[in-house]
Structures are given as structure tokens and as C-alpha cells.
C-alpha positions in Angstrom: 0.0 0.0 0.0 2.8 2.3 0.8 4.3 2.0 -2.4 0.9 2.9 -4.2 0.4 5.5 -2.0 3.9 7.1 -3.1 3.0 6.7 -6.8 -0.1 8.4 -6.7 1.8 10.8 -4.9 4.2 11.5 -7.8 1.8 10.9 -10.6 -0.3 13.7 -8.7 2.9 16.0 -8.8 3.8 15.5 -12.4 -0.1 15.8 -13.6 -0.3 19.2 -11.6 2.7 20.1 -13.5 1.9 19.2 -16.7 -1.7 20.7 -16.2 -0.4 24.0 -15.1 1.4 23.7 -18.9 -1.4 22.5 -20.8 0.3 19.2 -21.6 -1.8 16.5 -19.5 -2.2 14.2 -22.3 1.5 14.9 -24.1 3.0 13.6 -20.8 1.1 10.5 -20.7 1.8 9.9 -24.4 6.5 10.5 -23.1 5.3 8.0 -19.8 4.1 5.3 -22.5 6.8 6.4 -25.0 9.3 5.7 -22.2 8.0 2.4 -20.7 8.3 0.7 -24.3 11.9 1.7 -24.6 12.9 0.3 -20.9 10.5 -3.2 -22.3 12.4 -3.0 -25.4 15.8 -2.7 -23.8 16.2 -4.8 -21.1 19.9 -3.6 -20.8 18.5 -0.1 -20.6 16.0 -1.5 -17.8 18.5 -2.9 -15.8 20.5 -0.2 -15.9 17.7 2.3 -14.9 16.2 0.3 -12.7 19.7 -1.2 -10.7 20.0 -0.2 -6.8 23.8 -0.8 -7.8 24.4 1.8 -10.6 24.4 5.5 -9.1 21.8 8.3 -9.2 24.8 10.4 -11.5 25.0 7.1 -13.7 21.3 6.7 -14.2 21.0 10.7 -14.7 23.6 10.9 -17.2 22.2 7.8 -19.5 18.3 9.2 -19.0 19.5 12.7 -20.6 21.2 10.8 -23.3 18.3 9.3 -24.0 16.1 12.2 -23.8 17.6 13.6 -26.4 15.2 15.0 -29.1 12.2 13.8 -27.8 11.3 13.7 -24.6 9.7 17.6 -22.8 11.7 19.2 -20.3 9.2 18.5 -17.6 9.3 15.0 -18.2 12.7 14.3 -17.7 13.1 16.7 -15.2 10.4 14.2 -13.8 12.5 11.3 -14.6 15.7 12.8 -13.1 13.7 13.7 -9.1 12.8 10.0 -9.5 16.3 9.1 -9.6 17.4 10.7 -7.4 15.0 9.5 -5.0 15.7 6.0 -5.8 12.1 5.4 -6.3 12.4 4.5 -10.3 11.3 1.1 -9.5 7.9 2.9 -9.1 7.9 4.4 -12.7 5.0 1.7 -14.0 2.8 2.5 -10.8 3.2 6.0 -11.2 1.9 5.6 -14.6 -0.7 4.0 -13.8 -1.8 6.9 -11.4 -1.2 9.2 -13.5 -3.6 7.9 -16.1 -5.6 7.3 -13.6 -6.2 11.0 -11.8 -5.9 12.8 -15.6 -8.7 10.2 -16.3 -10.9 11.8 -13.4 -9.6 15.3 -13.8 -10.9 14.8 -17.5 -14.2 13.0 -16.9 -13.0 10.5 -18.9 -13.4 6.6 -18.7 -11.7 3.7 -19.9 -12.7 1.2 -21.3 -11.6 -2.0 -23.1 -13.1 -4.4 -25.6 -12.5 -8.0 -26.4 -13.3 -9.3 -29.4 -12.8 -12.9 -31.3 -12.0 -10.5 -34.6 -10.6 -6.8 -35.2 -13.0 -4.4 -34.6 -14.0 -2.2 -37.6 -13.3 1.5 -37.1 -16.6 2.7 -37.3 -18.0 -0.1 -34.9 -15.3 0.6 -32.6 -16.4 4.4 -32.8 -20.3 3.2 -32.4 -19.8 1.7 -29.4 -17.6 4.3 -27.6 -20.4 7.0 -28.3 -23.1 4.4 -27.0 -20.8 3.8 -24.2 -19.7 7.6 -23.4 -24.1 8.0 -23.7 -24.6 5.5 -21.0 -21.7 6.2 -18.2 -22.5 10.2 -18.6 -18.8 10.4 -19.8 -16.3 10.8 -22.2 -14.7 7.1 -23.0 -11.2 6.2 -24.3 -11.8 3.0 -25.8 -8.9 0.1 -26.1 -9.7 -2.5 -28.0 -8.0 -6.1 -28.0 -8.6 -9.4 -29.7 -9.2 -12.6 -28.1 -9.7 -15.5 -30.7 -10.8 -17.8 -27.5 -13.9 -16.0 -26.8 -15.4 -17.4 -29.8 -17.7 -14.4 -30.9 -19.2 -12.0 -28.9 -17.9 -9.3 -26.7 -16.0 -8.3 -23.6 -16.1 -5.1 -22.0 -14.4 -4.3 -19.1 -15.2 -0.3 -17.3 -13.8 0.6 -14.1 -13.3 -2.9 -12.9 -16.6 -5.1 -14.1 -16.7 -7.2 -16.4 -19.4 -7.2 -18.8 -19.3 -10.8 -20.8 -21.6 -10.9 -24.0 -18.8 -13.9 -25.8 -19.7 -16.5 -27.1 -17.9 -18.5 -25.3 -19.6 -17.2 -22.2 -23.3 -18.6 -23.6 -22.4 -21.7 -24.4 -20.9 -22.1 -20.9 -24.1 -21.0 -19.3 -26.0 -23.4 -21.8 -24.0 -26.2 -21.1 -24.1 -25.6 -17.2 -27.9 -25.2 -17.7 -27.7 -28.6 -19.8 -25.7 -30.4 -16.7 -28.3 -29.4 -14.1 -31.7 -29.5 -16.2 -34.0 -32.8 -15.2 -34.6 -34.4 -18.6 -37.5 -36.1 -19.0 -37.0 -39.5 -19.1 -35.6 -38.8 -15.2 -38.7 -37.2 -14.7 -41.1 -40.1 -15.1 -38.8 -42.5 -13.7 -39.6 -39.9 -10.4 -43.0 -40.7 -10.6 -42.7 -43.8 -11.3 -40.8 -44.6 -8.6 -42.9 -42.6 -6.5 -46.3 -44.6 -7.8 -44.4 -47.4 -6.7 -43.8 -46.3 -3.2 -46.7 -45.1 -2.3 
């Protein structure tokens, strides 16, 4: 809990920042920039992310990377983190920070599985339908899922709302497994003529 609790304190820090300079989004866009680089580069990673290479080490290399495309604020960001020593916290803080622009925004999120790509225009049917519904704007990830079968998946702010396929026959086949059929049925009553 303590280490959420220091993200959120960060991400709040960094979103205030970026607010104050109009760039809420852009700096979401640098955090997700930058997290694909350290998954891409696990050397990179390691050293970033080492307790054993110093603060000056990890400050040099992250203003050598910076380099041409990362914002001032962000790597001023990156470089307080470091020298902290809480960069282990960099994917939580993102999180928060998506998180609390999200609120500050009125803004949702929302993902869809589907067994097959969603078509654009679908894809944009559905967020409007959606943004109708929760009284709020929705940003809208889609992801495909060849197990569900058909169907749809939408997860919103933690439920789960499962339209697959995959999900009916389960709940036919559960049905199926506890219905009487009726053959069982009049071997009941016959039994029970029997008995009685």
C-alpha cells in the first residue's frame, strides 16, 4: 500500500505540472513512450532500474536518451525520481497518473474483447453508445481474443461485462448439466407410484 500511495503521490505532482502547462495528455503519451523503450531494452531497464548503478549514472544515461524527444518536464520528472531511488515505481506512477488525468478529464476507460478486429466505425459506435450510457467521455482500447469465440467483452472501471460466445455456451452447457430431462422425470414418478 505504501508504495501505491507514493505513486499516486508522484503521478499527482507530475499531472499538476503538466496541467499548469497545458500538456496533461502529451506527458502520458512521453510515460508510455518511455516504458516501451525500458521493455524493449532490457539492458536499458536494468540499468535504470539497478540499486547498484548511481543516481549520477542513471541521470547521465536518461539525458542521453532524452535527447530530441522527450519535454523538459518530463525528464526533469524522470531525473527527481532518480534521485529519490524510487524509479522502481515508474510503471505504478503511470498508472496513477492515467488514472487521476482520467478523473480530472471526466473521462473513462474502457476495453473491448473481441474474437476478430473491430472495424473502425463499430469501434467508434460503441464508444459513443458507451460515453451515452456512463454520462462520460470514454477512451476506448480494443483487444482481440480469438478464445472467446464471438461475442464481446467489455471491461469499465473494474466489471466485467461478458456478452462472448464463449460465455453462452458455458451458461447453456451448465444449464444442460443441471436440467431434469425427462425421461428422469417419469422414472420420479414412477418410482414414486411405486412407493406409495
Amino acid at each position: 500500500m505504501r508504495a501505491i500511495g507514493l505513486a499516486r503521490r508522484y503521478a499527482r505532482a507530475l499531472l499538476e505540472a503538466a496541467a499548469k502547462k497545458g500538456v496533461m495528455e502529451e506527458v502520458g503519451q512521453e510515460f508510455d513512450l518511455f516504458l516501451a523503450v525500458l521493455d524493449r531494452e532490457p539492458k536499458l531497464r536494468f540499468l535504470l532500474l539497478s540499486p547498484e548503478v548511481s543516481r549520477d549514472r542513471k541521470q547521465e544515461i536518461l539525458r542521453q536518451i532524452a535527447q530530441g524527444w522527450m519535454s523538459e518536464l518530463f525528464l526533469r520528472f524522470l531525473l527527481v525520481l532518480t534521485n529519490a531511488r524510487r524509479e522502481a515505481l515508474v510503471r505504478d506512477i503511470r498508472g496513477e497518473y492515467e488514472r487521476l488525468m482520467d478523473r480530472k478529464l471526466g473521462r473513462v476507460r474502457a476495453e473491448t474483447v473481441t474474437a476478430v478486429p473491430l472495424e473502425e466505425e463499430v469501434a467508434e459506435a460503441l464508444r459513443r453508445r458507451m460515453s451515452a450510457i456512463l454520462g462520460s467521455e470514454v477512451a476506448l482500447r480494443s483487444r482481440v481474443d480469438p478464445e472467446i469465440l464471438g461475442g464481446l467483452v467489455v471491461r469499465v472501471d473494474g466489471k466485467v461485462f461478458d456478452a462472448s460466445l464463449r460465455r453462452r455456451l458455458e451458461r447453456l452447457r451448465q444449464e444442460l448439466l443441471s436440467a431434469q430431462l425427462p425421461v428422469e422425470a417419469n422414472l420420479e414418478v414412477r418410482n414414486a407410484d411405486q412407493t406409495g
